[in-house]
C-alpha positions, 0 to 999 in steps of 0.5 A: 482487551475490551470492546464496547464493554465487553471482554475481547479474546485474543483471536477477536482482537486480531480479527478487530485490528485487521478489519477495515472501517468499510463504507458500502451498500447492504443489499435489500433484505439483509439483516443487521446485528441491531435486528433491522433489515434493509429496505427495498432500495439497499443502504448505504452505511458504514458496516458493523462486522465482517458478515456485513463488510461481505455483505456489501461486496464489490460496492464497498470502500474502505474509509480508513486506507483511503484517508490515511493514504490520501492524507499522508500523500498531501503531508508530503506534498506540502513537505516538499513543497515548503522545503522547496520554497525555502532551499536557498544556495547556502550551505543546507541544513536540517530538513532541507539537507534531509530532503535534498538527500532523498532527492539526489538518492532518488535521482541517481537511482534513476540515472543507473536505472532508466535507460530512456529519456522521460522527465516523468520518471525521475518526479513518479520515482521520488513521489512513490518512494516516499509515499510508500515509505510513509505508508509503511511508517504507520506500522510504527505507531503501536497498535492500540494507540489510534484505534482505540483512541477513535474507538471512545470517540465511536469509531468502531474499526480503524486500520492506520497502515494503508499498505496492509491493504491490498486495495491500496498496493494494488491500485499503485500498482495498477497505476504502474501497469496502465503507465507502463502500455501507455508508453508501451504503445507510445514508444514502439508502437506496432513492434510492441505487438510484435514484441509480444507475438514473436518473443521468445520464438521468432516464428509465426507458427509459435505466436499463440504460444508466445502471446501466452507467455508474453501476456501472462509475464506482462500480467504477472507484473503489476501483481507482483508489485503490489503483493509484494509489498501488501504482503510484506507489511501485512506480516509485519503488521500481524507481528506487531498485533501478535505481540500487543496481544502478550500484555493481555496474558498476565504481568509476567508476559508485560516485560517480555512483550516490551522488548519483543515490541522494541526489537521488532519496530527497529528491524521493522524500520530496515522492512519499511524502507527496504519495501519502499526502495524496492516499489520504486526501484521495479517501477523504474525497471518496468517503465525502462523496459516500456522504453526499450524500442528493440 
């Protein structure tokens, strides 16, 4: 394990694979590792490090999780789109048979699911199942592969999986939330005030009491979604660096390290799909219950 020419321990690989490639603002003054410090009005620069990806704090995104993510969110758009355009009456094969599967998978879920009548769900439902899976298929590409690929081409971080990003799941998950008091609002109005004043007791005296407890279980939703999966894969991620690192020990670890490689990504494709079936599943379950008027 090498980086830049030098010799890389076990632990800097580690540290390496997790880091982001982070665009972001240094602050004035701050030194770099060339020697160079920021002028007056900050700098606006790719970060070298971790010390300068904290650097640069709030104002910071990380190029790599939102061009992955973005870029597999158009290849399923345009791969649905052109399955659509060639769906025809006939007997369907291939990838048409394959998607139309998904779909009806994805229907029927939300059938047994959503207890409201929403033409938005079914379309949200079918687009984070399949994003999500997408994202989380990334973990099966070994992990040298890509980084070390763009590494020879100057690319000094690159983490290909956007779901072991917790900017990444937590902004879906955000997503959900904001949907979910939008229709919160829309649906019920003033008794969704009620809903959160007068539950689980049903009494003025206990409205503090039940505003705490109700906001804290709304709050803790969009949370538990996105963590969720961010840690999932995360783990699963980290299980996938710790095993490439055995090719480095010696000869004798190589063959071992193959079939702890292969054994893992198998069970990991049952995590992968399992991880996005159940964002789906509890973004249905929460819109539901955005639409459930009591």
């Amino acid at each position: 394990m090498a980086s830049n020419g030098s010799e890389q321990t076990v632990s800097e690989y580690i540290v390496h694979h997790l880091t982001n490639l982070t665009f972001g603002k240094l602050p004035t003054g701050y030194v770099r590792e060339d020697g160079s410090v920021v002028a007056e009005s900050g700098q606006w620069t790719l970060a070298h490090g971790a010390d300068e990806i904290a650097a640069m704090g709030f104002n910071a995104v990380h190029v790599d999780s939102m061009i992955w993510s973005v870029g597999l969110g158009i290849i399923f758009c345009w791969l649905f789109r052109r399955v659509a355009k060639n769906a025809s009456a006939e007997t369907p094969s291939g990838l048409i048979n394959f998607v139309e599967m998904v779909v009806e998978f994805v229907d029927n879920t939300v059938k047994d699911t959503f207890h409201g009548r929403n033409p938005l769900i079914a379309p949200l439902a079918l687009t984070i199942f399949v994003w999500v899976f997408l994202m989380n298929l990334m973990d099966l590409i070994p992990v040298d592969l890509v980084p070390h690929g763009l590494m020879l081409a100057g690319v000094e971080y690159q983490k290909i999986v956007p779901s072991t990003d917790p900017n990444i799941t937590m902004g879906m998950a955000i997503g959900v939330f904001i949907l979910m008091l939008y229709y919160s609002i829309k649906v019920k109005g003033f008794g969704f005030v009620r809903e959160l004043s007068l539950n689980p007791f049903n009494h003025p005296l206990f409205i503090p009491v039940n505003l705490f407890m109700e906001i804290v279980g709304l709050l803790a939703k969009p949370f538990s979604l996105g963590l969720r999966l961010f840690g999932n894969m995360y783990a699963g991620e980290m299980i996938f660096i710790l095993i490439a690192a055995l090719f480095s020990v010696g000869v004798v670890w190589m063959l071992p390290a193959a079939l702890l490689q292969v054994g893992w990504a198998i069970f990991h494709i049952l995590v992968i799909t399992l991880q996005a079936f159940i964002f789906m599943v509890l973004t249905i379950v929460y819109l539901s219950m955005a639409h459930e008027d009591h």
